[in-house]
C-alpha positions as CSV (number, residue, x, y, z in Angstrom):
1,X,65.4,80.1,-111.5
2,X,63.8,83.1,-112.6
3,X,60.6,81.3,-113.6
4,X,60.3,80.3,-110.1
5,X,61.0,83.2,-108.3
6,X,58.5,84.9,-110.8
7,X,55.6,81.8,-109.5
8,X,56.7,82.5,-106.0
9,X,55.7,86.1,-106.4
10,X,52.9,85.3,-108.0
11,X,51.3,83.4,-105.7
12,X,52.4,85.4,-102.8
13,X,50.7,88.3,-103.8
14,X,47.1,85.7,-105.3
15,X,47.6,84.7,-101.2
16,X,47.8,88.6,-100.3
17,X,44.6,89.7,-102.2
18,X,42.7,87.1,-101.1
19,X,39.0,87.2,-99.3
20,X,39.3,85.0,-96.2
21,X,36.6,82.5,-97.9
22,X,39.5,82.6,-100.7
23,X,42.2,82.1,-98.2
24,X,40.0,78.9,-96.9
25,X,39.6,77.2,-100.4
26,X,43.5,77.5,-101.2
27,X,44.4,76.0,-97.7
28,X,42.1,73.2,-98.9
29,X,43.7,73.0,-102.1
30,X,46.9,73.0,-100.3
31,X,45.5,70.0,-98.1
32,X,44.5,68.0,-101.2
33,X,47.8,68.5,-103.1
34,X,48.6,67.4,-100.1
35,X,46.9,63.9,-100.6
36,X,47.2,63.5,-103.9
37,X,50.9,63.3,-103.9
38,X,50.8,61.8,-100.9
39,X,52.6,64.1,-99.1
40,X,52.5,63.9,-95.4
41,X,53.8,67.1,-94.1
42,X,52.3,69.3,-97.1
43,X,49.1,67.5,-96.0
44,X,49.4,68.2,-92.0
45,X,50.5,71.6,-92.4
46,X,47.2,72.5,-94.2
47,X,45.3,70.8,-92.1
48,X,46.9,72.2,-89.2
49,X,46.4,75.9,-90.7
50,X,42.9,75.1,-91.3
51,X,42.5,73.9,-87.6
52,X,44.8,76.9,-86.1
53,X,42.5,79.5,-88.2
54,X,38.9,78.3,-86.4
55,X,37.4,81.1,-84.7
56,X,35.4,79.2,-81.4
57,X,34.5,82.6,-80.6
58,X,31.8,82.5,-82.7
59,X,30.2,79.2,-82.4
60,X,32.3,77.2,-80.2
61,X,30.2,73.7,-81.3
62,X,30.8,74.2,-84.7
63,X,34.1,75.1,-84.4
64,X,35.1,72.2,-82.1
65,X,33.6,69.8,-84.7
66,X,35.7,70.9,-87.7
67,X,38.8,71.0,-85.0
68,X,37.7,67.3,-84.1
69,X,37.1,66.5,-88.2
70,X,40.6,68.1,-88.8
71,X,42.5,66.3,-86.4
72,X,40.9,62.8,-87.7
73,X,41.7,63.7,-91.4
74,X,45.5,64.0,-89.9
75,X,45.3,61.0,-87.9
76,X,43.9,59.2,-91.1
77,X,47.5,61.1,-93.1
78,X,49.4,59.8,-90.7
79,X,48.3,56.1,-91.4
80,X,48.8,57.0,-95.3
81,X,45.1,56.8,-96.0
82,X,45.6,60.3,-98.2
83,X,42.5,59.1,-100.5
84,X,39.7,59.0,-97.2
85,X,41.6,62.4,-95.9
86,X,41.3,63.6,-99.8
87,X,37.3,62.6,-99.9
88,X,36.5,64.3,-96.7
89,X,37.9,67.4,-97.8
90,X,37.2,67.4,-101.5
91,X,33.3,67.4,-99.7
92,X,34.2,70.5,-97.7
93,X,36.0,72.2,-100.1
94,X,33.1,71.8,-102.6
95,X,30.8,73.1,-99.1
96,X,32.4,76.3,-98.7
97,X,33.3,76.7,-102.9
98,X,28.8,76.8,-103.1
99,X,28.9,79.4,-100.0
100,X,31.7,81.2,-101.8
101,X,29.0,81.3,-105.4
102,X,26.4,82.5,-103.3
103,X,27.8,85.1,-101.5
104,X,26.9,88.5,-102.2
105,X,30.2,90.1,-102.9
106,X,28.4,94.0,-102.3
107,X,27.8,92.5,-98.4
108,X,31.3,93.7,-96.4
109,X,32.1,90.0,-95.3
110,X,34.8,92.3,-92.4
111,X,31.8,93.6,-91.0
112,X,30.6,90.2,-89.6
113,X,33.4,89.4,-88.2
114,X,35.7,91.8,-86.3
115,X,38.3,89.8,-86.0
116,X,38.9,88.5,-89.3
117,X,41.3,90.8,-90.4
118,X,43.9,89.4,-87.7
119,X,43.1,86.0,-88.8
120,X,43.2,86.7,-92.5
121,X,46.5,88.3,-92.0
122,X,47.7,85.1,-89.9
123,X,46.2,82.2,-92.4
124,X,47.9,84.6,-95.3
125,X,51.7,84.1,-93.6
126,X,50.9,80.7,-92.8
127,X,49.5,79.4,-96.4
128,X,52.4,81.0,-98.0
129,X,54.7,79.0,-96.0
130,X,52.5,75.7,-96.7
131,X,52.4,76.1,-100.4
């Protein structure tokens, strides 16, 4: 039991520390866990974190077409299809893991969005209840 506890806290505090573009690649992690063992909820609840955490704010046409993407990736859970949901996002993840190399980690990432603090601290509670 202690072991667990101990990978519990662990990850807690990785989920904590996290960048938001960090917090982004483990909810698709989660997602694809998700998939792989073919686990339905695991699989919605990441996909409904990643779907809850779109900003439309910034560009409502993008956001609405990962809300739209999201929500097809779930209805294609729900039918079992976890390998098409896994492929979709395996391509995303992969996406955002290339923004995440080229990112220039002396740029403040907060500073281009105001609001990402609220939503970091909201996908932080929510992927440590998913995982």
């Amino acid at each position: 039991m202690t072991n667990l506890l101990a990978t519990q806290t662990y990850r807690a505090n990785q989920i904590k520390g996290a960048s938001p573009l960090d917090l982004l690649l483990m909810t698709y992690d989660a997602a694809l866990i998700g998939c792989g063992q073919h686990n339905l909820t695991r699989t919605i609840n990441a996909l409904n974190l990643l779907r809850d955490s779109l900003d439309f704010s910034y560009d409502q046409e993008i956001a609405l077409g990962f809300f739209k993407l999201y929500q097809y990736c779930a209805d294609l859970a729900r039918k079992g299809e976890f390998d098409d949901v896994a492929d979709i996002l395996r391509e995303l993840r992969e996406a955002w893991a290339q923004v995440k190399e080229q990112y220039n980690p002396t740029q403040n990432l907060n500073s281009a969005s105001p609001s990402i603090s609220s939503q970091q601290t909201h996908m932080s509670a929510q992927l440590m209840a998913a995982v």
